[in-house]
N, C-alpha and C positions, 0 to 999 in steps of 0.2 A: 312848507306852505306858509303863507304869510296871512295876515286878517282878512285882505280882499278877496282873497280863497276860498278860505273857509265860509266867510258870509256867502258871497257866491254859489259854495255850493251845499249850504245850507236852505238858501231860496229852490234851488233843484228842489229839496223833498218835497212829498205828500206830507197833506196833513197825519196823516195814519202817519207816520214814519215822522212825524214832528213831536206827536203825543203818545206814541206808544205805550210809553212806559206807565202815564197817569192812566191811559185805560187798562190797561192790564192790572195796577195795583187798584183802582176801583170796582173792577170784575171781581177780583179777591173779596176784597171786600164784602161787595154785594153775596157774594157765596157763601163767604165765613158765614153770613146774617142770616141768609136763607138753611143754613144746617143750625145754627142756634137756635131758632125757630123752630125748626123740624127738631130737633131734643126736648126743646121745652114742652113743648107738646106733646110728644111721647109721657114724658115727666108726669105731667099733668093726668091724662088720659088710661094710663097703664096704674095710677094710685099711689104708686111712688110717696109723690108729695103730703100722702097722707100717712105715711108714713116716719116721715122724715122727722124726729125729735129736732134737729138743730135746726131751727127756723124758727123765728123770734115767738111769733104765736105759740109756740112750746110749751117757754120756760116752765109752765107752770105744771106742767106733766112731764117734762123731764126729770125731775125728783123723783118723781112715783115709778119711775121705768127702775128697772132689775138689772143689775149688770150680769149677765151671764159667764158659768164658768170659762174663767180665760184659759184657752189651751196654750201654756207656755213652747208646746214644738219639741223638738229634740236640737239639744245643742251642736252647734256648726263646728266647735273645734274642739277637743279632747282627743284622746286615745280610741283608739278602735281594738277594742276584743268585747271576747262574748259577753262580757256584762252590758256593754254597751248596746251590740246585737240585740239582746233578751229584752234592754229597756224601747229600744225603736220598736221592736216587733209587737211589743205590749203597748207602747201606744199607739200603732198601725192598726191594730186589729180591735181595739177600742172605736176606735173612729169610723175603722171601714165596718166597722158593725151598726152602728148607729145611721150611717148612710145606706145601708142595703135595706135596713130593717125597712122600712118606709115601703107601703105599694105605691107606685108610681101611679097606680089605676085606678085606687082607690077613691071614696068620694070624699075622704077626709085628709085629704093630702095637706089640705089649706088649712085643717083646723088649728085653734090652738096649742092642744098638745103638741100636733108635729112638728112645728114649727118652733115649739120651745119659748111660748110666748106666755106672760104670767098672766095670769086673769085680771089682776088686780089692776094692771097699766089701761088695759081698755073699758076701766069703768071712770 
C-alpha cells in the first residue's frame, strides 16, 4: 500500500473508528473518577477518616497513640519438628482465642476494651 491508500482509506472511516481509541481511554478515565469518588465517600461516611492517625491534622495525637503488641508471626523458614509444631500451635490458639472470645452480638462489640484501644489516645 503506498500513501495515496492509506489516506484514501483512512477518509472511508467513521468518526467512531477515527477516535476510538481517545474515547475509550476517556471513558476510563471518567470511571477511574467515578469509583474514587465512590471510595472517598465510603471513607468519609463509614468514619474511617476519623480514624486515620496519618493525616496531617494528626501529628499532634499521633504521639499520644500506643503502639500495640506487635505479633511477630511464626517464622517462614527453619526446621520443622515438634518444637516447632508446639510453638505455631501456642501462638494459634493464643490468637484464635482472643478472636472467638468477642460476642459478635454483643452491645459492646465497638467498645474500647474490645477493640484493644487505650483510653488515653481518645482524650
Amino acid at each position: 500500500m503506498n500513501h495515496e491508500e492509506l489516506a484514501a482509506e483512512a477518509h472511508k472511516l467513521s468518526r467512531w473508528e477515527r477516535h476510538r481509541f481517545m474515547v475509550l481511554v476517556g471513558i476510563s478515565i471518567v470511571i477511574s473518577l467515578v469509583l474514587v469518588a465512590i471510595a472517598l465517600r465510603l471513607y468519609t461516611s463509614s468514619g474511617a477518616a476519623q480514624l486515620d492517625l496519618s493525616r496531617p491534622g494528626y501529628v499532634s495525637v499521633r504521639e499520644q497513640a500506643s503502639q500495640p503488641d506487635r505479633f511477630e508471626g511464626f517464622p517462614s523458614s527453619g526446621d520443622i519438628d515438634q518444637a516447632a509444631l508446639d510453638e505455631f500451635r501456642k501462638l494459634y490458639k493464643s490468637r484464635a482465642e482472643q478472636a472467638t472470645n468477642v460476642d459478635s452480638f454483643a452491645g459492646d462489640v465497638m467498645s474500647n476494651e474490645a477493640l484493644s484501644i487505650d483510653a488515653s489516645v481518645s482524650e
